[in-house]
C-alpha positions as CSV (number, residue, x, y, z in Angstrom):
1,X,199.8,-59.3,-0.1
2,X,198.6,-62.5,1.8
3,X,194.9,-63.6,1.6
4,X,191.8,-61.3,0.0
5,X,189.4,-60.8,2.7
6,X,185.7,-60.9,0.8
7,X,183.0,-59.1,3.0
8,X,178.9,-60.1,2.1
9,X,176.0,-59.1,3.5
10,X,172.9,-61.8,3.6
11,X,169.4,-60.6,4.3
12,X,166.4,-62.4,5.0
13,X,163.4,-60.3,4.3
14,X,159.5,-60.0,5.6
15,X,160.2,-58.6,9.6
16,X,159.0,-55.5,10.7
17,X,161.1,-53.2,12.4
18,X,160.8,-52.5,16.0
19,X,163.0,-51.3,18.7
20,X,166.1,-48.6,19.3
21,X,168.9,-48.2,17.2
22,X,172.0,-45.9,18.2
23,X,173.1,-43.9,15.1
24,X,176.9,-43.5,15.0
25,X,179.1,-40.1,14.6
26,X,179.3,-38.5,11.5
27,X,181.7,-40.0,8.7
28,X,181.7,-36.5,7.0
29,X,182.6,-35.2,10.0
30,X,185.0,-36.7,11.6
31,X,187.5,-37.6,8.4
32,X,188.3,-33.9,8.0
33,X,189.0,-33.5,11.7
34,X,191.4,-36.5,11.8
35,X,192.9,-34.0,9.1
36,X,192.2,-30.8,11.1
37,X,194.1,-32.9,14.5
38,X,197.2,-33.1,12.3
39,X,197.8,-29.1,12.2
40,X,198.3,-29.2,16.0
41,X,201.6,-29.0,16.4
42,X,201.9,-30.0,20.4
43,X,199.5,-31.8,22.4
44,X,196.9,-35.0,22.2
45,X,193.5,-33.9,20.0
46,X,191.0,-36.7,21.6
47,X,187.6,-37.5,18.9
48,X,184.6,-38.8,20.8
49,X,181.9,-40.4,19.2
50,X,183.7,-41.5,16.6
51,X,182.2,-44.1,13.7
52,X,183.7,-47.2,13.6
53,X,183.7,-47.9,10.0
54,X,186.1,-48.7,7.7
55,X,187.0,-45.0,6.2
56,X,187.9,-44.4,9.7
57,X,190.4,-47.5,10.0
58,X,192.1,-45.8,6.6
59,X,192.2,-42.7,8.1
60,X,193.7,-43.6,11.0
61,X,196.8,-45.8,9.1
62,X,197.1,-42.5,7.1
63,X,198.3,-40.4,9.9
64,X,200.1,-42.9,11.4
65,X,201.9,-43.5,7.8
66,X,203.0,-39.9,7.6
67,X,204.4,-39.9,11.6
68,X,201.2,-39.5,13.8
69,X,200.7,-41.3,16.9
70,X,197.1,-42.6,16.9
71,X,194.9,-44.4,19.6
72,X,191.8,-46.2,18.3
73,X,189.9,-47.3,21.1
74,X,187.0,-48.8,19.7
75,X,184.9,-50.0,22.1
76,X,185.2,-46.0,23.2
77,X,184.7,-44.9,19.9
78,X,187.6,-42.3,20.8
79,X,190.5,-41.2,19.0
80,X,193.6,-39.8,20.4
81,X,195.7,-38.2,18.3
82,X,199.1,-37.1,18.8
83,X,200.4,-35.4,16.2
84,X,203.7,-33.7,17.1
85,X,206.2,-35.4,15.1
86,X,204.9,-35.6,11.4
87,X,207.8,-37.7,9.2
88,X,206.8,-37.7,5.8
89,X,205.2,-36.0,3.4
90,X,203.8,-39.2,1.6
91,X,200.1,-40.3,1.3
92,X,200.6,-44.0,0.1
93,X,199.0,-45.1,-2.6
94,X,197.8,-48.7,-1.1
95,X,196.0,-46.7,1.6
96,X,195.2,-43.5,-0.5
97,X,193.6,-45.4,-3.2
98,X,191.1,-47.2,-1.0
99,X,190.7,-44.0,0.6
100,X,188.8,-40.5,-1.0
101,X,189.5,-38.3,2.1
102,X,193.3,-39.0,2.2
103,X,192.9,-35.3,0.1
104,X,192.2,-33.5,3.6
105,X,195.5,-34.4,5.0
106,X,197.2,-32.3,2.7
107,X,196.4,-28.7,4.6
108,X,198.5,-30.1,7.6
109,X,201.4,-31.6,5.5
110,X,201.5,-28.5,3.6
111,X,201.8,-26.2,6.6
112,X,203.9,-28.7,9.0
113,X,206.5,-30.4,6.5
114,X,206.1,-27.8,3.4
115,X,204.8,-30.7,0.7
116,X,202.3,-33.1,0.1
117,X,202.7,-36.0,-2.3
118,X,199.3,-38.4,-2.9
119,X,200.2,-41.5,-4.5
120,X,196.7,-42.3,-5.3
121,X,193.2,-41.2,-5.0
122,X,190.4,-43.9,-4.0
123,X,186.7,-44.1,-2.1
124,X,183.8,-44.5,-4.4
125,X,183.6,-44.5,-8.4
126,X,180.6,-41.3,-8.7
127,X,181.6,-40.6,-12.1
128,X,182.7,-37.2,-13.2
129,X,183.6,-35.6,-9.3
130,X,187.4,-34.6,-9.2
131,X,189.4,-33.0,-7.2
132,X,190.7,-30.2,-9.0
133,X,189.3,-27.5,-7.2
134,X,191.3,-28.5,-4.1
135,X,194.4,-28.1,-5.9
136,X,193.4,-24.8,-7.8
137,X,192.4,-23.2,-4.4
138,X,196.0,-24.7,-3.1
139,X,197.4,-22.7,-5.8
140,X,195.8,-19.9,-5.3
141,X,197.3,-19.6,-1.7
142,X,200.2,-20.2,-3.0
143,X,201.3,-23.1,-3.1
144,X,202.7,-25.0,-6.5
145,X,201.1,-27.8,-7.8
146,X,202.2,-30.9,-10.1
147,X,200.0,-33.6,-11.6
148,X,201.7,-36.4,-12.7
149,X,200.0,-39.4,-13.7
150,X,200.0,-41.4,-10.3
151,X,201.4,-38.8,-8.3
152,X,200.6,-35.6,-7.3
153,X,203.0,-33.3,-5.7
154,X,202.0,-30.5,-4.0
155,X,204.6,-27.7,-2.3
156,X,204.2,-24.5,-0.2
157,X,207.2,-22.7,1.5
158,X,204.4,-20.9,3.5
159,X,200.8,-20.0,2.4
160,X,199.2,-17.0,1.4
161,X,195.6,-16.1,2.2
162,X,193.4,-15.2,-0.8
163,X,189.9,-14.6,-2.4
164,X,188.8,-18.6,-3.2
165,X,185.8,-19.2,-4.9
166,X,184.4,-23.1,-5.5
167,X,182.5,-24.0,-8.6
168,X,180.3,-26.4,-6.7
169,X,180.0,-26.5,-2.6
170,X,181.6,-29.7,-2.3
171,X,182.0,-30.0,1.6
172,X,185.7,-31.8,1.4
173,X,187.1,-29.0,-0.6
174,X,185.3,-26.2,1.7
175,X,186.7,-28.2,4.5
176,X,189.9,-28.6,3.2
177,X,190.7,-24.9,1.6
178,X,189.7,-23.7,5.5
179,X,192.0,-26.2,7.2
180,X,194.6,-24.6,4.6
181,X,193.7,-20.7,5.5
182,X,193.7,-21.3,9.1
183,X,197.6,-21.2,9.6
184,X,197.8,-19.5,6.1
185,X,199.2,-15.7,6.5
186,X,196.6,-13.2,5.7
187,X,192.8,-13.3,5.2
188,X,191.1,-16.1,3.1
189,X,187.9,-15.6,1.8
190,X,185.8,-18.4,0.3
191,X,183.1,-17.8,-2.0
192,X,180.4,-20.2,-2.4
193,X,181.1,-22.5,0.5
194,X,179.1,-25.8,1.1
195,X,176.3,-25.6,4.1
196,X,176.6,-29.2,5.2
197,X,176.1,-29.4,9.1
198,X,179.4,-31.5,8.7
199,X,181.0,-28.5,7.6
200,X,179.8,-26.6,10.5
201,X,181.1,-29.1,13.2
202,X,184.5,-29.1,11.7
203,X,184.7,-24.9,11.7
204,X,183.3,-25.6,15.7
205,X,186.8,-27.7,16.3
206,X,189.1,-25.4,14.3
207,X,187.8,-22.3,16.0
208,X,188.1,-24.7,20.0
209,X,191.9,-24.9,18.2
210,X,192.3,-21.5,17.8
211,X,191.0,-21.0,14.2
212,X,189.5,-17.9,13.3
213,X,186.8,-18.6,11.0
214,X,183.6,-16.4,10.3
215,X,180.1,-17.2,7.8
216,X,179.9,-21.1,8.4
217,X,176.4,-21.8,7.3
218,X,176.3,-18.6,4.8
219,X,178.1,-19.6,1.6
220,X,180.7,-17.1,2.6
221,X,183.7,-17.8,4.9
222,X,186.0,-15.8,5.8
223,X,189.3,-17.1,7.5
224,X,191.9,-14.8,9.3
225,X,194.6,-17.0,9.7
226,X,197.0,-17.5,13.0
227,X,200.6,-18.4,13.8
228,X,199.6,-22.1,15.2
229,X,196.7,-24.6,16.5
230,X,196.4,-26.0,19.8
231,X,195.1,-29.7,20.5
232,X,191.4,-30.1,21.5
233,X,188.7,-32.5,22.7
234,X,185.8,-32.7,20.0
235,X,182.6,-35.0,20.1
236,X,181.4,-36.1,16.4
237,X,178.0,-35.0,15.7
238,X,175.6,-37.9,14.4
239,X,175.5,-39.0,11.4
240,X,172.4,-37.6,9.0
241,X,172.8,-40.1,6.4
242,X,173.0,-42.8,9.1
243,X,169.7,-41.5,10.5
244,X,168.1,-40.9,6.9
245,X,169.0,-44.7,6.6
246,X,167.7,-46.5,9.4
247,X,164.2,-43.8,9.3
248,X,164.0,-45.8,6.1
249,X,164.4,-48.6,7.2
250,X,161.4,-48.2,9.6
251,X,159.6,-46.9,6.3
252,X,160.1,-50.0,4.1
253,X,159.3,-52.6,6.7
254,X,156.1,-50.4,7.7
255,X,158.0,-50.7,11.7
256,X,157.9,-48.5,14.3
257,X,161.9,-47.1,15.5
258,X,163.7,-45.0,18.0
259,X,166.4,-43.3,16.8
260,X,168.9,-42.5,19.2
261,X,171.2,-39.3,18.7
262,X,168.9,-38.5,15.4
263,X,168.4,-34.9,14.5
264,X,165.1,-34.3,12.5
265,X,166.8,-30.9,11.7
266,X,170.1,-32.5,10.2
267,X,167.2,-34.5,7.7
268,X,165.4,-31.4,6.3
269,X,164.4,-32.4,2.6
270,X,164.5,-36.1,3.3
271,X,162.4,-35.7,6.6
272,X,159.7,-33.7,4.4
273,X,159.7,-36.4,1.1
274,X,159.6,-39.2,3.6
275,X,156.5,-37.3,5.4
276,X,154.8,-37.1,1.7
277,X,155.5,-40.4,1.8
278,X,153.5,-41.4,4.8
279,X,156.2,-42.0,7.2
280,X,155.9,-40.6,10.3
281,X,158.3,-38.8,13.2
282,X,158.1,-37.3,16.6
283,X,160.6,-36.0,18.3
284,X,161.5,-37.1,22.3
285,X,164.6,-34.7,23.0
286,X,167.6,-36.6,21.3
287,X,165.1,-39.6,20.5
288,X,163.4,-39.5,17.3
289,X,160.8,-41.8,16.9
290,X,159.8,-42.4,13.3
291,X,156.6,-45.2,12.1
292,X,155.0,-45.8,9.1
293,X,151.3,-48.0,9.5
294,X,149.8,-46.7,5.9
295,X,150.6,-47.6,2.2
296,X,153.7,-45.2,1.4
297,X,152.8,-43.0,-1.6
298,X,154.8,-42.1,-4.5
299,X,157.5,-39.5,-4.6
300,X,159.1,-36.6,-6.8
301,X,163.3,-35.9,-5.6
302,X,165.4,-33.8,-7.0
303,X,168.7,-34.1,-5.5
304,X,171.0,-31.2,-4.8
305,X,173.8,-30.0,-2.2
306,X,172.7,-29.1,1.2
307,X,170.0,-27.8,2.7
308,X,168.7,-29.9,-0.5
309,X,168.0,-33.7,-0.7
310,X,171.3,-35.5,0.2
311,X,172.3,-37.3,-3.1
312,X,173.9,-39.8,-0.3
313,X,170.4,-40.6,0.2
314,X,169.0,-41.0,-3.0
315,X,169.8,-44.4,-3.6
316,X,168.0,-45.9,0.0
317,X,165.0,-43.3,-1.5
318,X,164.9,-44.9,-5.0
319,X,164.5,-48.7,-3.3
320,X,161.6,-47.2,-0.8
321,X,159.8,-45.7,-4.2
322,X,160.0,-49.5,-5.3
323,X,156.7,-50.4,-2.7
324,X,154.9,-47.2,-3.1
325,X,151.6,-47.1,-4.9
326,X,152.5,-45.3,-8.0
327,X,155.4,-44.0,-10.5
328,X,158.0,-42.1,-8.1
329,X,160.3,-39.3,-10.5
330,X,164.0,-38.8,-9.5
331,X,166.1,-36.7,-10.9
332,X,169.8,-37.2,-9.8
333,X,171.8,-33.6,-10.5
334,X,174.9,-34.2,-7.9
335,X,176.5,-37.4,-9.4
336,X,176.4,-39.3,-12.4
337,X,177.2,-42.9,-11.5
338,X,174.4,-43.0,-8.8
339,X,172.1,-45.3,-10.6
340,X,174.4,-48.4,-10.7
341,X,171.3,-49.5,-8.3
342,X,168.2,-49.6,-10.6
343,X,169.7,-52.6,-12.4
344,X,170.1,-54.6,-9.0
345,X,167.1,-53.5,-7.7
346,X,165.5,-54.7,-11.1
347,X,166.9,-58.0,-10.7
348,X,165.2,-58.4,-7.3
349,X,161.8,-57.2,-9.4
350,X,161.8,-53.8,-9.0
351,X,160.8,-52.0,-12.5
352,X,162.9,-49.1,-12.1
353,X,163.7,-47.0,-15.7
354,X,166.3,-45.2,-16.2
355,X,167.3,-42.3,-18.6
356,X,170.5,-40.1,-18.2
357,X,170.3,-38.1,-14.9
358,X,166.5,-39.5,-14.3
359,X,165.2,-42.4,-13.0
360,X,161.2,-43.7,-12.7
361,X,160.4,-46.0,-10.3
362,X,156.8,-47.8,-11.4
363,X,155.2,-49.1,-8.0
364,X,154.3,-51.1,-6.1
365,X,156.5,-53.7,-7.5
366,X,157.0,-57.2,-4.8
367,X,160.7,-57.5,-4.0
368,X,162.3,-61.0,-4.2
369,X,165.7,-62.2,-2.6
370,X,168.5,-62.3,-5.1
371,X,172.4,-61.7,-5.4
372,X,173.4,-58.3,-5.9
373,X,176.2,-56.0,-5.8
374,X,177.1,-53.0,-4.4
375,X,178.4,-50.4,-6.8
376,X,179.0,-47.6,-4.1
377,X,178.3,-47.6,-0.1
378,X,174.7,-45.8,-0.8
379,X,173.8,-48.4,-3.1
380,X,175.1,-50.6,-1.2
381,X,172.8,-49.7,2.0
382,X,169.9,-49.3,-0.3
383,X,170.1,-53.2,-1.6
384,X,170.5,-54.2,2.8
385,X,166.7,-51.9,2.9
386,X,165.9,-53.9,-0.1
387,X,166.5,-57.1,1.1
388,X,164.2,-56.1,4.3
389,X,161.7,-55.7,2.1
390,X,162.0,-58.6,-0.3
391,X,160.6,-62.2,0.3
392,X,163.4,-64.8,1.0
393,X,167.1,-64.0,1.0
394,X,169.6,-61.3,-0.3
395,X,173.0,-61.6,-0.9
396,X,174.8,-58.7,-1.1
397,X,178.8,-58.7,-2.6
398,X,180.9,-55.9,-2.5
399,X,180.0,-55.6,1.6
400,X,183.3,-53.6,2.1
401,X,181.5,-50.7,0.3
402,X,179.1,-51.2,3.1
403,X,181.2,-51.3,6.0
404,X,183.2,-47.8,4.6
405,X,180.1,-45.4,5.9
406,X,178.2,-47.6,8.4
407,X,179.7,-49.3,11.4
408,X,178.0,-52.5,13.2
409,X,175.4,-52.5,10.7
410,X,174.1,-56.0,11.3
411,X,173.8,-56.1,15.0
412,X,172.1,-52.4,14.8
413,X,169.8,-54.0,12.4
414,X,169.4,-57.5,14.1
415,X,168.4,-55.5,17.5
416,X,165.3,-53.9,15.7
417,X,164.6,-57.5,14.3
418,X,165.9,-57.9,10.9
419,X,167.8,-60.4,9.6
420,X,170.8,-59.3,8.9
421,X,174.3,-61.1,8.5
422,X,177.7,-59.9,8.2
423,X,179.8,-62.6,6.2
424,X,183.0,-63.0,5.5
425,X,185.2,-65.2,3.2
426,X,188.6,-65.5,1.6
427,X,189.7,-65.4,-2.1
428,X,190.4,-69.1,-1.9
429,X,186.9,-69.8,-1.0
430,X,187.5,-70.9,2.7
């Protein structure tokens, strides 16, 4: 196993914000087309602005664990991806486990070597979201399913298309149960299908492939499946949550930012609660410039799935509410296990209560350097905005979390002025 690697982050609060930061490719983007590259049978699929972030790096040793040939070049941020000899059906579990999205490489192992088999399924502890509706919509095109306790084997001599119909628009499993119907036999419909912009971007590449794929953006897909998929060249829109994060940062150091690559339409709730908030944007073409030079005001969220406040960005939200004049409300209906934070921000001297699904943040409340952990990558970002905030230094543990959604975080922060360090030790303390 060699050495633990132990990632920290260590902030140094009180500067204001100033300057351009470049937001990265989307992470929910670009995970299912790494999945959607693996259904081309022939050819190279090339990924341009691609995140460099740690759910990335798993991806990519995914593919290349089940037979792809994969280029990650980096300084590019472009992936090549050649995925013409797939060799086995195995996700394993020391790379599933530390990975959620390891689920959308099933569609292509289904359809390209007959079976899946996922050793284990990891990415972030939210409570009670599973992953059964991916493998009832499997079965209902088809395909048979069997859940043992570490494994799960999943098998298809050749899929079926077939009404689908999701209990809750989760994007993965829209995603996923489209990558499935596009070289499934027949027509798929999907019934309550998530509206993410994500989502969107990945129908864009599968249709460039040779999908056929109608209703993105309605609730209502339709898929017409085809014999085969041809390699492509895709650029990864930005990331939303990426944006939402560093607009925040702006907003909790009362700074002044240009966003590069930021689209004020990707935002839409969070744009319009961070507006109520007093923070304020303009839009240059692809710059958006966002500022906040008045006290922020409290804040009522209700989270939901999109076009309604990103849950993703709840937690950044909740640690803004902690300097604005007044009791901010939050009610939290997406995921349980969101408000790990409100106990670290507390500790830092927030006064942040929480009961079941809702939390009251009682502001304004000074923030004070402290050690914390991330629970999750959101809370996890939200305690680096905290620590920008707070007087003295942060330490945040758990940093991996961190580095999973947002890549070069530190030296996109340190360029706008914050004090922001990327640390690393080893188990044994060196």
């Amino acid at each position: 196993m060699g050495v633990e690697f132990m990632v920290s982050y260590r902030v140094r609060g009180g500067n204001v914000l100033r300057g351009t930061a470049f937001i990265q490719g989307a992470k929910n983007a670009v995970l299912p087309m790494i999945g959607a590259a693996l259904l081309a049978a022939e050819g190279r699929t090339v990924l341009r602005n691609v995140p460099v972030i740690e759910d990335v790096r798993r991806a990519v040793e995914l593919a290349e664990a089940i037979g792809a040939k994969v280029e990650f070049h980096e300084s590019e941020r472009t992936l090549v991806i050649d995925a013409s000899r797939l060799t086995s059906p195995v996700l394993p579990a020391e790379i599933a486990r530390r990975f959620r999205g390891s689920v959308l490489f099933v569609p292509a192992l289904l359809h390209r070597l007959g079976e899946a088999i996922i050793e284990g399924i990891g990415g972030c502890n939210l409570g009670s979201r599973n992953l059964d509706f991916h493998y009832l919509g499997y079965k209902r095109l088809g395909a048979m399913v069997d859940e043992g306790e570490a494994v799960i084997h999943i098998k298809a001599g050749g899929l079926l298309g077939a009404p689908l119909y999701l209990d809750t628009p989760s994007h993965t499993g829209t995603e996923n149960l489209i990558m499935a119907a596009s070289l499934a036999r027949g027509t798929t419909v999907i019934e309550n299908a998530a509206l993410e912009p994500e989502v969107l971007d990945v129908i864009t590449m599968l249709s460039r492939m040779g999908a056929r794929i109608r209703g993105g953006g309605t609730g209502f897909i339709t898929v017409e499946g085809v014999d085969e998929l041809t390699a492509v060249e895709h650029t990864v829109m930005p990331d939303r949550l990426d944006a939402g994060v560093f607009a925040m940062a702006a907003a909790i150091t009362g700074g002044d930012v240009s966003l590069v690559g930021a689209s004020l339409e990707h935002l839409g709730v969070v744009r319009w609660k961070l507006e109520q908030m007093g923070v304020e944007f303009e839009e240059h073409g692809a710059v958006l410039q966002v500022r906040r030079d008045r006290p922020l005001r409290p804040i009522n969220v209700i989270t939901d799935t999109y076009p309604g406040f990103a849950t993703d960005l709840q937690s950044p939200l909740m640690t803004v509410a902690c300097l604005a004049e007044g009791s901010s409300y939050i009610h939290e209906r997406i995921f349980d296990g969101r408000f790990a934070l409100a106990g670290e921000l507390n500790k830092m001297g927030a006064n942040v209560e929480v009961e079941g699904s809702r939390a009251v943040v009682h502001g304004p409340t000074p923030l004070h350097g402290a050690g914390v952990t991330a629970h999750d990558l959101r809370s996890g970002i939200a305690l680096v905005l905290a620590g920008l905030a707070a007087q003295g230094e942060t330490s945040i543990g758990s940093g991996y979390l961190i580095d999973r959604g947002h890549g070069a975080l530190a030296q996109r922060m340190q360029a706008l002025g914050a004090d922001v360090v990327r640390e690393i030790s080893t188990s044994d303390g060196r």
